[in-house]
C-alpha positions as CSV (number, residue, x, y, z in Angstrom):
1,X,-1.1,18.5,38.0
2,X,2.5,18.7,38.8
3,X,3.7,18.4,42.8
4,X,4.9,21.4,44.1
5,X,8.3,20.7,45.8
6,X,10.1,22.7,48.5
7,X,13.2,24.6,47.4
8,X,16.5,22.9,49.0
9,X,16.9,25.6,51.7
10,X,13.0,24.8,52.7
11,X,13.2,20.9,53.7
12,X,13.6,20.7,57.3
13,X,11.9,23.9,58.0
14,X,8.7,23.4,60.3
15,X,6.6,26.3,61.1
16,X,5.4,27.0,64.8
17,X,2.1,26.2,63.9
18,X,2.6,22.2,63.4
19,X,3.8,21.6,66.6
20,X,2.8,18.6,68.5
21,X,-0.3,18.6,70.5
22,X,-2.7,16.5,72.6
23,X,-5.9,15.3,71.2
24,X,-8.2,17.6,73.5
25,X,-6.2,20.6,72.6
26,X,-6.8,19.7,69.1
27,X,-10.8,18.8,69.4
28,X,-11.1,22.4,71.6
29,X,-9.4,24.6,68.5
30,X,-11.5,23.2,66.5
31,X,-14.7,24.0,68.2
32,X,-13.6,27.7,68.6
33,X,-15.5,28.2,64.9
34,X,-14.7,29.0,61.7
35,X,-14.1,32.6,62.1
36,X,-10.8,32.2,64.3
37,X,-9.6,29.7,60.9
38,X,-10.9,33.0,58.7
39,X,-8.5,34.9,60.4
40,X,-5.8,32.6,61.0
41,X,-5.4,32.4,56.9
42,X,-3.8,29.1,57.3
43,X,-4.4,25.3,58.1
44,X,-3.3,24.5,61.4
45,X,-0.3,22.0,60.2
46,X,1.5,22.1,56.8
47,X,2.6,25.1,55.0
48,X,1.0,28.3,54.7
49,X,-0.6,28.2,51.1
50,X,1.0,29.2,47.7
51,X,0.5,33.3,47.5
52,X,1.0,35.2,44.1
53,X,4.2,36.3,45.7
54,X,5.1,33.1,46.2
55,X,4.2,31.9,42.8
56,X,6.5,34.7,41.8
57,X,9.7,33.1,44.0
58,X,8.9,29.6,42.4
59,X,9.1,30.7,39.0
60,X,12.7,32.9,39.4
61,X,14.1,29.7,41.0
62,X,12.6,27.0,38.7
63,X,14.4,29.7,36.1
64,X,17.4,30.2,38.2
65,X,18.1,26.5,38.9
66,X,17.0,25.3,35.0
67,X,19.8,27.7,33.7
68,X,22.5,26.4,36.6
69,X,21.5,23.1,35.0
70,X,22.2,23.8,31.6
71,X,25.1,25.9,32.1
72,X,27.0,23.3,34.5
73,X,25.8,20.4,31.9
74,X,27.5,22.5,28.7
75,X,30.6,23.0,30.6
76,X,30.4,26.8,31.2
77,X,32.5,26.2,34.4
78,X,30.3,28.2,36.6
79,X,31.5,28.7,39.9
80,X,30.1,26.5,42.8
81,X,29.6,30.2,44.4
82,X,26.9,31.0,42.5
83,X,24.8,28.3,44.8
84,X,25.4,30.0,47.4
85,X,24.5,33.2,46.1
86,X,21.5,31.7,44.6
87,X,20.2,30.4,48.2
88,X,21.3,33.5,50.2
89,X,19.4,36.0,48.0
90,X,15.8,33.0,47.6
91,X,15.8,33.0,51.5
92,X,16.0,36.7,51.7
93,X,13.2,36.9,49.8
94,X,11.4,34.7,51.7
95,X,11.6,36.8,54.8
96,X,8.7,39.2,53.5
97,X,6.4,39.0,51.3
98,X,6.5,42.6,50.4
99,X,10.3,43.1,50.1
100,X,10.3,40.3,47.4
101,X,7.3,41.8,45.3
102,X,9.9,45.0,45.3
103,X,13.3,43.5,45.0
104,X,12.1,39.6,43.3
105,X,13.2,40.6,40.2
106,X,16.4,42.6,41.2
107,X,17.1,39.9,42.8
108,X,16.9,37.0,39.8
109,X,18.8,39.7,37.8
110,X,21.8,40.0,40.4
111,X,21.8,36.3,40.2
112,X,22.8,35.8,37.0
113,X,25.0,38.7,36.4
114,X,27.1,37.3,39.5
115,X,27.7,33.5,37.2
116,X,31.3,34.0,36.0
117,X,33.9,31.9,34.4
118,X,36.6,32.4,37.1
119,X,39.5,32.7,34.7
120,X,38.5,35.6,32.5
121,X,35.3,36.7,33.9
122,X,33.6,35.4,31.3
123,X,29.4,35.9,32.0
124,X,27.5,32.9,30.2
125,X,26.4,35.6,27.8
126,X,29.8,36.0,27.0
127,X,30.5,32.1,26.7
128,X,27.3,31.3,24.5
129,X,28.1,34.1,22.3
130,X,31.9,32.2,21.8
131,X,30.3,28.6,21.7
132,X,27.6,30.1,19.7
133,X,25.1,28.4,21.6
134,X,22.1,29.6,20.6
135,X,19.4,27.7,22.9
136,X,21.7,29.4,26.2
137,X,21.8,32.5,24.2
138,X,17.8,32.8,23.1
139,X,17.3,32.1,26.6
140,X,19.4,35.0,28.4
141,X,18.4,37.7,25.6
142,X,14.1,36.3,26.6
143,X,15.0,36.9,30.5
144,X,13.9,40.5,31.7
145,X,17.4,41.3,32.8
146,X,18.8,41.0,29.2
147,X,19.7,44.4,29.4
148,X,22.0,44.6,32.6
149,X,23.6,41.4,30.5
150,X,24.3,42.6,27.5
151,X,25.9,45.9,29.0
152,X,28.5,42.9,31.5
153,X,32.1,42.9,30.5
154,X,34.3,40.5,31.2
155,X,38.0,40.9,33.3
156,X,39.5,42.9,29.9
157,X,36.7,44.7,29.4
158,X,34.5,42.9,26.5
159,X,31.1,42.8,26.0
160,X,29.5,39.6,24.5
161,X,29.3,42.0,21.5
162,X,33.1,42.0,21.1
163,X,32.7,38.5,20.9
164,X,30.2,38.3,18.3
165,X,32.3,40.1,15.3
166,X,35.5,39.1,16.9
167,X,34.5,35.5,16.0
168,X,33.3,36.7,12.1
169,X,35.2,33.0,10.8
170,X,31.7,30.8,12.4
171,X,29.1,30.4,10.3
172,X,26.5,31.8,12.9
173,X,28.8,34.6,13.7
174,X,26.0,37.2,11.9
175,X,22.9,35.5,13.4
176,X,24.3,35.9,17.0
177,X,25.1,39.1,16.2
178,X,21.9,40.5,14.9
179,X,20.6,38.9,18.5
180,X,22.9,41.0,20.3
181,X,21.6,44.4,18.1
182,X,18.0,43.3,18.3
183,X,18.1,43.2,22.0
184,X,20.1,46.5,21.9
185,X,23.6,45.6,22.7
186,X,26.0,48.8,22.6
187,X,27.7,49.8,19.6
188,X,29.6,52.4,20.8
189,X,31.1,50.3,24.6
190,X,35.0,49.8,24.7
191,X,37.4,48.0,25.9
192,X,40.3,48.0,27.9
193,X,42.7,48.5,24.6
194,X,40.1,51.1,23.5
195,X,38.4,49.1,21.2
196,X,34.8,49.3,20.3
197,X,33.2,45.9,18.4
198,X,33.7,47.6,15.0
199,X,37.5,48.2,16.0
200,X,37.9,44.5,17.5
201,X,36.0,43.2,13.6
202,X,38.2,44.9,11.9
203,X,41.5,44.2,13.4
204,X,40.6,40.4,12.7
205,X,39.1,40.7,9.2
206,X,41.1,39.6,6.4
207,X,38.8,38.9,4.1
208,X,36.4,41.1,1.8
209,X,33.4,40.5,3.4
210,X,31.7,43.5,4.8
211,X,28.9,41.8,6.4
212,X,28.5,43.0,10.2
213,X,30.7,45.9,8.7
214,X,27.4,47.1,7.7
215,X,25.2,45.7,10.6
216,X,27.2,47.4,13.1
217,X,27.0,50.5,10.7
218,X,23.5,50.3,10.9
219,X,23.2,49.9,14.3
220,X,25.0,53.5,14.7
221,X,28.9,52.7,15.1
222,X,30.8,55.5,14.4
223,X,32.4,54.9,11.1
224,X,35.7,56.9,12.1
225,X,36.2,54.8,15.1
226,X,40.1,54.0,15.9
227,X,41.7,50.7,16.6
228,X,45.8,50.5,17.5
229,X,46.0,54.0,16.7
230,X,44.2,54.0,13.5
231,X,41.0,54.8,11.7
232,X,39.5,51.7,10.7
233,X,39.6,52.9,6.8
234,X,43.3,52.5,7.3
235,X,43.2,49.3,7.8
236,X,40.6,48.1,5.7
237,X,43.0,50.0,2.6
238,X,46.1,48.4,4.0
239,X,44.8,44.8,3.6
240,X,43.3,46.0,0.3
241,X,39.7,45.5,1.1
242,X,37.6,47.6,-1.1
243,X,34.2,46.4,-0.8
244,X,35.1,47.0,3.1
245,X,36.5,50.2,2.0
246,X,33.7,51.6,-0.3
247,X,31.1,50.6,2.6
248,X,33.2,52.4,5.5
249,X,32.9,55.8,2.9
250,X,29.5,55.1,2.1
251,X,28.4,55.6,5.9
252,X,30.5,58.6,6.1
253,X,33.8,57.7,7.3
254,X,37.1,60.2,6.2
255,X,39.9,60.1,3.9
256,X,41.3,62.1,5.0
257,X,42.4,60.2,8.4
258,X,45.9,60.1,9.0
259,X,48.2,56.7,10.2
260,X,51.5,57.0,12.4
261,X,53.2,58.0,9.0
262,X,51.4,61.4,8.7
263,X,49.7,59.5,4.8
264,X,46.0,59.4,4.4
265,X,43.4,56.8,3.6
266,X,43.6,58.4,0.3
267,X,47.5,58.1,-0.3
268,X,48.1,54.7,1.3
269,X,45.3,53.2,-0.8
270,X,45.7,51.0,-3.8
271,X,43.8,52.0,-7.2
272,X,41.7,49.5,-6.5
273,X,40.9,50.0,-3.1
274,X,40.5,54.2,-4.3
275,X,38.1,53.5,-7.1
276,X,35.8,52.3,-4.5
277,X,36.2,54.5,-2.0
278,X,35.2,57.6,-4.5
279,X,32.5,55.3,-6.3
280,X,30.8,55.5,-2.6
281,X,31.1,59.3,-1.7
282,X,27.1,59.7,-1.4
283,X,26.6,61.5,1.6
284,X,27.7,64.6,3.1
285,X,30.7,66.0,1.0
286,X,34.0,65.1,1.9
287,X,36.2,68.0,3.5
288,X,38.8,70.0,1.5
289,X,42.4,69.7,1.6
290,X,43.9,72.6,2.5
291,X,47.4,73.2,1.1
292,X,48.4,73.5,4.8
293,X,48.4,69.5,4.9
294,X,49.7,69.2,1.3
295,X,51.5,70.9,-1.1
296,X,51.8,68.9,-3.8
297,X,49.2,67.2,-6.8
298,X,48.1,64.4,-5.3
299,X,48.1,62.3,-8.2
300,X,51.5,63.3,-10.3
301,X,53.3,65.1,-7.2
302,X,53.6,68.0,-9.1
303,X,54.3,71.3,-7.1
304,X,53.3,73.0,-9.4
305,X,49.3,73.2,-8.0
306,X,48.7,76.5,-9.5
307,X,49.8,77.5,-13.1
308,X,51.3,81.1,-13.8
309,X,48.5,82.1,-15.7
310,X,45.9,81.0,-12.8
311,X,48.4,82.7,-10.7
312,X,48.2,86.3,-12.4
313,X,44.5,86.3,-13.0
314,X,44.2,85.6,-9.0
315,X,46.4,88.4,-8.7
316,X,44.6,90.8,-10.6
317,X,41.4,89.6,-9.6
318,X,42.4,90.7,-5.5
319,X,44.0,94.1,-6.8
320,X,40.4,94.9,-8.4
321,X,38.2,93.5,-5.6
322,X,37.0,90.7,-7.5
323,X,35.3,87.5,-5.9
324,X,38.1,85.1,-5.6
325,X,36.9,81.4,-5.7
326,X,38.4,79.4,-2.7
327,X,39.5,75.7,-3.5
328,X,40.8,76.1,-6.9
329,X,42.9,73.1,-6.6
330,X,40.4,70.6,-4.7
331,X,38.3,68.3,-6.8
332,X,34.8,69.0,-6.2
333,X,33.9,65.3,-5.6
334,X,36.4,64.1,-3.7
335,X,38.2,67.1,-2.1
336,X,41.7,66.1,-2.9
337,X,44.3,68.5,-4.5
338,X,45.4,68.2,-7.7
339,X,47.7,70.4,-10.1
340,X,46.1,72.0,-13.3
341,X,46.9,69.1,-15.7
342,X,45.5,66.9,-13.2
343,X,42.3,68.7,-12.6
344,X,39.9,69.8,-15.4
345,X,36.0,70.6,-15.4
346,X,33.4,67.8,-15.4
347,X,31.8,66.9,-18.2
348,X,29.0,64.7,-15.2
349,X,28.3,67.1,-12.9
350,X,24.9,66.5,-12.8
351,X,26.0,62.8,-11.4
352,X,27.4,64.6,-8.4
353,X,24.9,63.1,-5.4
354,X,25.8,66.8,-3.2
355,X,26.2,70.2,-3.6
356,X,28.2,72.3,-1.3
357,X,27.6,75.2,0.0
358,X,30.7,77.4,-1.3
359,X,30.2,76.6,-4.5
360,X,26.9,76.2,-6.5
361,X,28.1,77.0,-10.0
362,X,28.1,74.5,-12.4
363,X,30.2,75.7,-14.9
364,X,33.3,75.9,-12.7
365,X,33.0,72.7,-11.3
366,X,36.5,70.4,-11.6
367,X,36.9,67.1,-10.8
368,X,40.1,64.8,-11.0
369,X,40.5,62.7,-13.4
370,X,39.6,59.1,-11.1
371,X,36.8,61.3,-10.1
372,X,35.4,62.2,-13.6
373,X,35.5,58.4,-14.6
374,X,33.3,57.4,-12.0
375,X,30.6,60.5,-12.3
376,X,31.1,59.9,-16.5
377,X,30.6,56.2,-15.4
378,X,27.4,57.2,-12.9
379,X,25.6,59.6,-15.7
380,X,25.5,56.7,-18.1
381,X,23.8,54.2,-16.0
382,X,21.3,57.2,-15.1
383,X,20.9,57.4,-18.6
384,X,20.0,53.9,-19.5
385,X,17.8,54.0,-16.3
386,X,16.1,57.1,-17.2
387,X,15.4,55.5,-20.8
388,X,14.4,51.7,-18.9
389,X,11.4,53.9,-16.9
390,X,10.5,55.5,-20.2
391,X,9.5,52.4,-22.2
392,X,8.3,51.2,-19.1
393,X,5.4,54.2,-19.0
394,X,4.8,53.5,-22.4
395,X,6.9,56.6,-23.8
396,X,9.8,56.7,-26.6
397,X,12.7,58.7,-25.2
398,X,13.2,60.3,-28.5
399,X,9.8,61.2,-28.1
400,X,9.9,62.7,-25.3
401,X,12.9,64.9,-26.7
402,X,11.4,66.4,-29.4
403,X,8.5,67.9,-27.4
């Protein structure tokens, strides 16, 4: 069984009981029976003996001074403070039994949130998440205090989360970070630039790779979240990312955002970088374009939105007191306005993943033309599935038909 040692700020430390006496004094306690040693709860030299309190204040600093080991021996650079604070808050807790079985804990916890890297005020959360040390890290997300760590910001306001997906370029960069979500780091915590981790991933991706895009998407970042003035679709278009792109629409976020130039996600985005973005509308529907924010076709500037015939029959429609359908110019998938030539009625609507509510009639559904490619596109591979799960139950499609 393993000798249990003093802490440092124990050696030296005598207690009132083991001073010295004479020989008769000694052979007279001891004849005073064993009652008086019942009471007395303690030998009459040594130390009192170990408690489950005490157990308790062994533990924290057998945890306390293992982690000041490997910290100190991986070159975190923690302050020689911390000691200090480490022994001051120990002896505290020695001074009643009681006040460490409240406050023990609070106590470890305080501990280690007060280890910082002087120059930035770095935490060694923060530092093991940038070394990607996974042995400190696994052992700070175990401790009980895990979640007054992850929530600790350094000098500019980071989280070790900013860390995580602003180091995306390390191969362990998405295993540190799905430690930081499992143990419920914050999603939604900025920085002093505004940034939340989503902002700070995006503003040093430059590569296609929507990875922790979609972990952090999961995890409930807001997909419309700004960074340097901008929603984070702008950028991902601007650096022509589109499986980045078609992900960020997917969970929701807008095209119809605008940058410092007054354009939209919509306008400043290649083909490319489009075609994916309306291959992902599978949620909510997007908003309308009013013709208050443009007033031109979207696709052949035309200003024309409106033709003279569409015009008159409008007229004479609101002279009668006829229902007059709102959004004739707005693609039905997409939202976008588009002139007459530019915007005809789907052949696919039945590919549409929405309905909305203004508008539940079939037959006056339009789409624009990038639109109707990728529902025309959508119906045919629901088509092919559709006859896949047929001869998979044993039926012929044609079959089927017929009855």
């Amino acid at each position: 069984m393993a000798a249990v040692h003093d802490p440092p700020f124990l050696r030296g430390y005598e207690p009132t009981s083991a001073t010295a006496v004479s020989p008769d004094a000694v052979s007279t306690a001891s004849s005073e029976g064993d009652d008086e040693d019942e009471r007395s709860g303690s030998s009459s030299i040594g130390r009192p003996p170990i408690t489950p309190v005490r157990g308790k204040l062994n533990a924290d600093e057998v945890f306390l001074r293992n982690m000041l080991g490997l910290l100190n021996k991986r070159g975190y650079n923690v302050r020689e403070s911390t000691n200090e604070t480490l022994t001051a808050s120990s002896s505290a807790s020695l001074t009643g039994s009681s006040s460490f079985t409240s406050t023990g804990s609070t106590s470890v916890s305080s501990v280690l949130l007060a280890l910082r890297e002087p120059t930035h005020g770095q935490s060694p959360l923060h530092i093991a998440v940038r070394r990607c040390d996974m042995q400190v890290l696994d052992a700070l997300l175990e401790h009980e205090s895990r979640d007054e760590l992850l929530d600790v910001s350094d000098s500019n306001g980071n989280t070790a989360l900013h860390f995580a997906t602003g180091h995306w370029r390390r191969p362990t960069s998405v295993d540190v970070t799905d430690k930081l979500l499992g143990a419920g780091s914050n999603v939604h915590v900025e920085n002093k630039r505004g940034l939340t981790p989503l902002g700070v991933h995006m503003l040093t991706l430059k590569i296609d790779n929507p990875t922790l895009v979609v972990k952090l998407l999961e995890a409930g970042a807001d997909p419309n979240t700004e960074a340097e003035g901008v929603a984070v679709l702008h950028l991902a278009a601007r650096r022509d990312l589109p499986v980045v792109s078609a992900v960020l629409t997917a969970f929701g976020a807008s095209m119809l955002s605008l940058n410092a130039d007054g354009l939209m996600c919509y306008e400043v985005a290649s083909p490319r970088v489009k075609r994916c973005m309306v291959r992902s509308i599978n949620k909510a529907p997007p908003a309308y374009v009013s013709m208050t924010q443009r007033c031109a076709c979207m696709r052949c500037k035309s200003s024309t939105l409106v033709s003279h015939k569409k015009m008159l029959g409008n007229l004479v429609k609101r002279v009668l007191g006829m229902h007059l359908r709102a959004h004739q110019s707005n693609c039905y998938h997409c939202g976008m306005l588009f002139c007459s030539q530019c915007l005809k009625p789907s052949a696919a609507v039945s590919a549409i993943p929405f309905v909305r509510d203004d508008d539940k009639s079939s037959g006056k559904i339009k789409s624009c033309r990038l639109c109707e490619a990728v529902l025309l596109d959508r119906k045919r591979k629901q088509a092919s599935q559709h006859i896949f799960d047929m001869h998979r139950m044993g039926l012929h499609p044609t079959m089927q038909m017929k009855r």
